[in-house]
C-alpha positions, 0 to 999 in steps of 0.5 A: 500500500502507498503513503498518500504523503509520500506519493505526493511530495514525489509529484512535487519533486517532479514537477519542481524537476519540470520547471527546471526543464521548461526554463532551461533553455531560455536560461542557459542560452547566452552560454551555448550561443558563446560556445557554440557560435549559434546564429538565428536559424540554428537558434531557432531550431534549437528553441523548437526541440525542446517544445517538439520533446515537450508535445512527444513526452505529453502524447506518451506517458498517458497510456504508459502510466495507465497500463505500467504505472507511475513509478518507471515513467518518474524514474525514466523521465528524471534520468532522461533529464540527468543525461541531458544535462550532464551532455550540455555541461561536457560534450563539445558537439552541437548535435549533441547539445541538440538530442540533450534538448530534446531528451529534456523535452521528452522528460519535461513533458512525461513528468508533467503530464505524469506528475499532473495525472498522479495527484488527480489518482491518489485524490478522492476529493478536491482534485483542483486544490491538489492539482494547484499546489503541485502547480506551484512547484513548478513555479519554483522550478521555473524560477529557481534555475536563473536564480541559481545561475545567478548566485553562482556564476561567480564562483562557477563556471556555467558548464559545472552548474549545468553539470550540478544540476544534472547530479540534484536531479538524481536524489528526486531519482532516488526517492521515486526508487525507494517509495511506493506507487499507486498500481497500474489502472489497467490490466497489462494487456491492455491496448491503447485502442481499448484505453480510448474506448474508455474514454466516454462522453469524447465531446466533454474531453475535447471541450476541456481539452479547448478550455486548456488550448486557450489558457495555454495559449494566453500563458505562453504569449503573455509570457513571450510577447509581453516584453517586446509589447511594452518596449516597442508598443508602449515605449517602455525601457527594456529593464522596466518591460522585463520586470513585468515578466517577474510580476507575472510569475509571481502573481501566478506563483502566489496565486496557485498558492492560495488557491490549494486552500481556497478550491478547498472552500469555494466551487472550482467553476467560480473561480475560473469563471472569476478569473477569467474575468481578471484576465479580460480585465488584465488584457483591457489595462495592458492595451489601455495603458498609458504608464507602466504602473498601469501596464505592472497591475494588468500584468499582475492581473494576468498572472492571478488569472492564468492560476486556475486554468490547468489545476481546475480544469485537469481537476475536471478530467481527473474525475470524468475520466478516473479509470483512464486518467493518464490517457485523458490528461494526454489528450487535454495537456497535448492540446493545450500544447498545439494551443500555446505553439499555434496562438504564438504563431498567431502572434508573430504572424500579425505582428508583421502587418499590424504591428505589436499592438495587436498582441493584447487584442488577440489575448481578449479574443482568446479569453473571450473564446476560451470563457464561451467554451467553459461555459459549454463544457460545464453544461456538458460536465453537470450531468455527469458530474458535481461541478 
């Protein structure tokens, strides 16, 4: 039998150990561009490794952890993470600094979606407040890894605290050995066409699946494109456009916080809904303003918003869906992916003809969207459900 406890500090060690991997490129890329030589092109295909990992490891560990269990996908996807980075930190070869990006991609994705899946089967109730905790380790994560290289680049060279990195990864590695598990959901002979079989009531999956297309999507081009819209739209200087950034993360990281013990009390559909009206709220000042104070407080606003999206929502999944958990979680967080990579896109495409200004306009479009299609999938969710 498993310690409940026990099974949910190792999801948080895993998702702290994907924050790592999420930031890890934007982090460390000043120092592979210096070693490396790397021009825009090769950058560019370097910045789309990690995300094509990152959707690979998302599209795979739902059937495996239904059929194998959480243990070996933990295990396997922290060693992926530990060879990685001790690859970036000593190989002199390009190519492989290449695969190392997207064995941090394939691990990144597999403890997410894992990790995520994991908390929704060892909780009865309040899967949400749960799922909002778990959250905020990768908030920490994401932001413990510049930190890190921060404090010790003065005593360190980069390549030892990549090298560091890789080797702390490996006691998250030793915990998941030696704790106990949550069994297989399905029998071992289970093929992943009968998983889909499972899966009833499709439409509602899809639908919840949109809602995280849409928050995925703000999430990722509030945090890629609100420098540059400051900077070029508002006129605002480089260090001040930067500091919304660090706002933004924080007002998730703070947010995710207080709501594992408010989803405990207050429905998780009010919140969502309340939130995403901060985000509208947030999008309207952030297109609107004419100071950066204004800009800093719908930035802020952004970041309380965005909060409960995955947590509440992946909370939904999680109890639609009990006996395919982790193929249902791969379905919603894999569209929630294409979500982030097509909005971007979006972004940069008009940006050409119209200009930056155009960025806030497509976040109150999309929250707008994104809004109409909870709204759908609740009705839908109602019946089956207590919501």
């Amino acid at each position: 039998m498993y310690n409940k406890n026990l099974v949910f500090a190792a999801a948080c060690l895993g998702m702290l150990l994907f924050g790592i991997a999420f930031l890890s490129l934007g982090t460390i890329m000043s120092y592979l561009t210096e070693q490396y030589r790397i021009s825009g092109e090769t950058l560019g295909l370097l910045s789309a490794i990690l995300p094509a990992g990152i959707l690979i490891g998302s599209l795979i560990f739902g059937p495996l952890v239904d059929k194998y269990g959480y243990k070996a996908l933990l295990i396997i996807s922290s060693v992926l993470l530990v060879a990685a980075f001790e690859l970036i930190a000593y190989t002199n070869s390009f190519g492989l600094v290449l695969f190392a990006y997207f064995l941090i991609g394939l691990g990144g994705g597999s403890l997410n979606g894992g990790t995520n899946a994991l908390v929704s089967v060892i909780t009865a109730e309040g899967k949400g407040s749960n799922l909002s905790f778990l959250g905020v380790f990768f908030g920490l994560g994401a932001m413990g890894m510049p930190g890190l290289l921060g404090l010790l680049s003065k005593a360190m060279s980069v390549s030892n605290i990549i090298a560091s990195v890789g080797f702390f990864i490996l006691l998250p590695t030793i915990y998941f050995l030696v704790i106990k598990f949550p069994n297989p959901i399905q029998q071992k002979g289970t093929k992943f066409s009968e998983n889909l079989k499972l899966i009833k009531s499709p439409a509602v999956l899809i639908l919840l699946g949109f809602v995280l297309f849409f928050e995925s999507g703000l999430e990722g081009i509030t945090n890629n494109w609100s420098a540059a819209f400051l900077e070029k739209g508002k006129g605002i200087n480089v260090e001040s456009s930067l500091y919304a950034l660090t706002i933004l993360n924080l007002g998730l990281l703070i947010t995710r916080l207080a709501l594992g013990f408010m989803l405990k009390k207050i429905r998780p559909f009010v919140v969502q809904f309340a939130c995403l009206a901060l985000i509208l709220v947030g999008a309207i000042l952030l297109l609107t303003s004419n100071s950066v104070t204004i800009a800093y407080i719908g930035v802020a606003l952004l970041g309380i918003g965005f909060a409960p999206g995955f947590p509440v929502v992946l909370g939904y999944v999680g109890e639609l869906y009990a006996e395919v958990t982790g193929t249902a979680f791969s379905i919603a967080i894999t569209i929630a992916l294409v979500g982030n990579t097509l909005l971007n896109y979006l972004v940069g495409s008009l940006s050409i003809p119209f200009g930056i200004g155009i960025f806030p306009t497509i976040q109150i479009i999309s929250v707008l969207l994104m809004s109409l299609v909870f709204w759908i999938a609740l009705g839908r969710l109602k019946s089956k459900i207590k919501v």
